[in-house]
C-alpha positions as CSV (number, residue, x, y, z in Angstrom):
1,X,106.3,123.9,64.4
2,X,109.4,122.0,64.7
3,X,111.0,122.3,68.6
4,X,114.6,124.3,67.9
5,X,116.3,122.0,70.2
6,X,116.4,118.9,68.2
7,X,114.7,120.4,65.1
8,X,111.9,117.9,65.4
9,X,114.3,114.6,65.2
10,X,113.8,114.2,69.0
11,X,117.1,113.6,69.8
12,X,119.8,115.9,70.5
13,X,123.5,115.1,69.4
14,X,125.5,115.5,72.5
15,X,129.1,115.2,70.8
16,X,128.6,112.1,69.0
17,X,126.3,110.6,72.3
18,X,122.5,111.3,71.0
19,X,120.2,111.7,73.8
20,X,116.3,111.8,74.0
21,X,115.8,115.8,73.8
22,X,113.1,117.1,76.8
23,X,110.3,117.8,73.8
24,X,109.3,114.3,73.5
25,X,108.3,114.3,77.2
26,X,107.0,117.9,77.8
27,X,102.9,117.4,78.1
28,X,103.0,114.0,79.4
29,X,100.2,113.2,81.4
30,X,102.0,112.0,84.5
31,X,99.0,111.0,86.4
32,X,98.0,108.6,83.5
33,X,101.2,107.7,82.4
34,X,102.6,106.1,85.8
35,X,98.9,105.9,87.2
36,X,99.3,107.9,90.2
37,X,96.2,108.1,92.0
38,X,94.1,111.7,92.2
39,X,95.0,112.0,95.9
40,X,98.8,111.9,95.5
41,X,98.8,113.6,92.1
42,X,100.4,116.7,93.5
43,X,102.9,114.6,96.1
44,X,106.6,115.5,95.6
45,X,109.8,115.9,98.0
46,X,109.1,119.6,98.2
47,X,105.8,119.3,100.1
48,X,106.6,116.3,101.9
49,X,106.9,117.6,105.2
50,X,109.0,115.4,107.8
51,X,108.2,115.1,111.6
52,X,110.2,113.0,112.6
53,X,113.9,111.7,112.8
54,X,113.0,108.4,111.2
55,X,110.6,110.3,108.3
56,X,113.6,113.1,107.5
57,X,116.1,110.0,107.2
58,X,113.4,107.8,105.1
59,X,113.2,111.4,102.7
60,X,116.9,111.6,101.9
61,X,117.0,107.9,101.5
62,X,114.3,108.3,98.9
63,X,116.1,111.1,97.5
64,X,119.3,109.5,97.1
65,X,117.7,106.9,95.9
66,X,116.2,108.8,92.9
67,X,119.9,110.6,91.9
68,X,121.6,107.0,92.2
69,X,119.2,105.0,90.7
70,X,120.3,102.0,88.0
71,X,117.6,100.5,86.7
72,X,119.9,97.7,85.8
73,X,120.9,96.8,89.2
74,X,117.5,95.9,90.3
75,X,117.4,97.9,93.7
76,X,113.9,98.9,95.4
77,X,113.1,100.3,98.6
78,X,110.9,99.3,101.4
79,X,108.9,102.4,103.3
80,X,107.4,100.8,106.6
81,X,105.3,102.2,109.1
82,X,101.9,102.9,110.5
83,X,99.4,105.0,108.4
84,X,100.1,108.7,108.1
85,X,103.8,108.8,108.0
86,X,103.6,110.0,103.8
87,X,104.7,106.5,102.9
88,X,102.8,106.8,99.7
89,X,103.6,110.4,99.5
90,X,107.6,109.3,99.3
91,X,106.6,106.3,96.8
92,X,105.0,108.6,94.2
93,X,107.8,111.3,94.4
94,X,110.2,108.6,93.4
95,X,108.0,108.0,90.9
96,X,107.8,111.3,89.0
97,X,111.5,111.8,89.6
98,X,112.9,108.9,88.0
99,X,110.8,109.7,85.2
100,X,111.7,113.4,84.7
101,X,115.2,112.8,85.2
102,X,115.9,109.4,83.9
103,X,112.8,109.7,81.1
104,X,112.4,105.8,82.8
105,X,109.0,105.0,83.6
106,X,107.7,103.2,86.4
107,X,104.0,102.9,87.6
108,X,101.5,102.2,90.7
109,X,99.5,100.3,91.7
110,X,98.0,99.9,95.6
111,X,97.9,95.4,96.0
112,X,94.2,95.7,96.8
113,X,93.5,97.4,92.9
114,X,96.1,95.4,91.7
115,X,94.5,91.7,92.6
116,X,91.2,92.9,92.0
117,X,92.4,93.6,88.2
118,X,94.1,90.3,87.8
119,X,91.1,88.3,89.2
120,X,88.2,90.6,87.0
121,X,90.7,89.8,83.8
122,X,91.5,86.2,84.6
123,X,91.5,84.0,81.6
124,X,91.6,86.8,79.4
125,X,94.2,88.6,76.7
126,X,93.7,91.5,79.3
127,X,95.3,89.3,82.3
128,X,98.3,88.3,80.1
129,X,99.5,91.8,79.0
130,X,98.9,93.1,82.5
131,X,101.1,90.3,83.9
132,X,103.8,90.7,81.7
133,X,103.7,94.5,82.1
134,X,103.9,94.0,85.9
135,X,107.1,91.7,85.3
136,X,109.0,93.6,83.4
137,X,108.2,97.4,83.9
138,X,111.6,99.0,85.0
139,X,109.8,100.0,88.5
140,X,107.1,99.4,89.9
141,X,105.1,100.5,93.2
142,X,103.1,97.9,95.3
143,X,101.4,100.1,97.7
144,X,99.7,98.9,101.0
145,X,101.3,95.5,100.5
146,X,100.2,92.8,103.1
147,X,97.1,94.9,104.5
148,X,94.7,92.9,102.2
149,X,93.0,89.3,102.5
150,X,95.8,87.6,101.2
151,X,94.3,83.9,99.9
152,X,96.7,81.1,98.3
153,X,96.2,82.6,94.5
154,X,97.2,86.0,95.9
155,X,100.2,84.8,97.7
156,X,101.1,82.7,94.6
157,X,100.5,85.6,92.4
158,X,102.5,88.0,94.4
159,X,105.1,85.7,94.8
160,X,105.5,85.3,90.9
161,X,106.0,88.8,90.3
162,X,108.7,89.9,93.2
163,X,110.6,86.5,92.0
164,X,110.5,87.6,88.5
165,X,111.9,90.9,89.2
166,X,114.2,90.0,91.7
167,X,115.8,87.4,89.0
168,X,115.4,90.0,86.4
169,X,116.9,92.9,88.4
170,X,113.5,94.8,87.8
171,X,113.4,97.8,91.0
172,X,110.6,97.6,93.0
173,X,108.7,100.0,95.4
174,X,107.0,98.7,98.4
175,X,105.2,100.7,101.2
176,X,103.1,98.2,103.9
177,X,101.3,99.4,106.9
178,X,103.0,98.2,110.2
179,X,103.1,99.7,114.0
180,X,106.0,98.4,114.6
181,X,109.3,100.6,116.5
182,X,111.9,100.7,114.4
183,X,114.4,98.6,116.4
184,X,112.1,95.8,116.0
185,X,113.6,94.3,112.5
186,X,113.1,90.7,113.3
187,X,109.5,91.5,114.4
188,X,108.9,93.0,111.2
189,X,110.5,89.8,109.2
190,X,108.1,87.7,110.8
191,X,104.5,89.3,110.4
192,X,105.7,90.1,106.9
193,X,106.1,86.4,106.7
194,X,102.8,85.6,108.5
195,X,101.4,87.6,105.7
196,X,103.5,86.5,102.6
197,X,105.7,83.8,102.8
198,X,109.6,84.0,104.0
199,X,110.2,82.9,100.2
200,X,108.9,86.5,98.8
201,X,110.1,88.7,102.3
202,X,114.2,87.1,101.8
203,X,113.7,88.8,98.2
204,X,112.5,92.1,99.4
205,X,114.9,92.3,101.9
206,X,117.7,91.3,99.5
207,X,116.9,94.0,97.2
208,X,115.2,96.6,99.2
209,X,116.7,98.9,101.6
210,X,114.3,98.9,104.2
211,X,112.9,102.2,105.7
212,X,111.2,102.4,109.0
213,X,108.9,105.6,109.9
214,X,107.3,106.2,112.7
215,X,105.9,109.4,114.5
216,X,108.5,109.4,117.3
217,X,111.6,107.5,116.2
């Protein structure tokens, strides 16, 4: 049966502007389609639960975020903080809002899964399309970023992809593990650096606004 709204065309004239009509998207498998992981399947603003001042402000950032976002202008965010302060939580809201509002898909992936992927398909067709998926997909999430063994081909590899997208105004999501206060931005430059390189942190920090959470602040 044909869906009344666009008659089966999948588009719907908008007076003379045809836009994608909801049909084309309605039974999307959303875990599998921006591979959010089991755990976070259910994550979304509404049952994200602040504590504190720095977790509220770091939820209306994301949420602004998601009603301003232009995935032409290459902008990302940065969530920063010890564990348990719903960093991943926030990154997979994003996530599934961009894609039910915008119809733009973007897709996870924690660092640790990520390199493990790259170095199981190395040499391989398999490598190469997930590389040039990881370039160019309008946003993605690099999830845990910096907590891993980071050796000279992971560093290198990393550093590939953020320079890509940041020349290519591709949005990125980042969340990394540090107990760091959140007055302590130059402190946070530097073990980011100790960790990556100051090449690949300039680039986040050009890009990204940068959210700190912690339980108190």
């Amino acid at each position: 049966m044909a869906c009344p709204k666009c008659g089966g065309s999948g588009f719907i004239d908008k007076g003379g502007v045809m836009e994608l009509c909801s049909c084309r998207f309605e039974g999307v498998n959303l875990q599998k389609h921006l591979n959010i992981p089991p755990r976070f399947l259910y994550a979304e603003f509404s049952n994200y639960t602040p504590v504190s001042l720095s977790q509220r402000r770091a939820l209306e950032a994301c949420l602004h975020f998601v009603y301003s976002f232009d995935p032409e202008q290459g902008k990302g965010l940065t969530l920063l903080g010890p564990p348990q302060m719903g960093k991943t939580h926030l990154a997979v809201a994003v996530l599934k809002e961009i894609y039910r509002k915008r119809r733009i898909r973007g897709f996870f992936f924690d660092t640790k899964d990520l390199f493990y992927r790259l170095q199981v398909y190395t040499n391989s067709e398999k490598y190469y399309r997930l590389m040039e998926f990881l370039l160019n997909v309008p946003l993605l999430v690099l999830d845990d970023l910096g907590s891993e063994r980071l050796s000279d081909w992971r560093i290198e590899t990393l550093s590939h992809i953020i320079s890509h997208r940041y020349n290519f105004l591709k949005s990125t999501i980042i969340t990394t593990n540090y107990n760091l206060l959140k007055e302590e931005e130059k402190e946070v430059a530097r073990a980011l650096e100790e960790r990556l390189s100051p090449a690949v942190v300039g680039k986040i920090y050009q890009t990204n606004e940068v959210l700190h959470m912690t339980e108190q602040g």
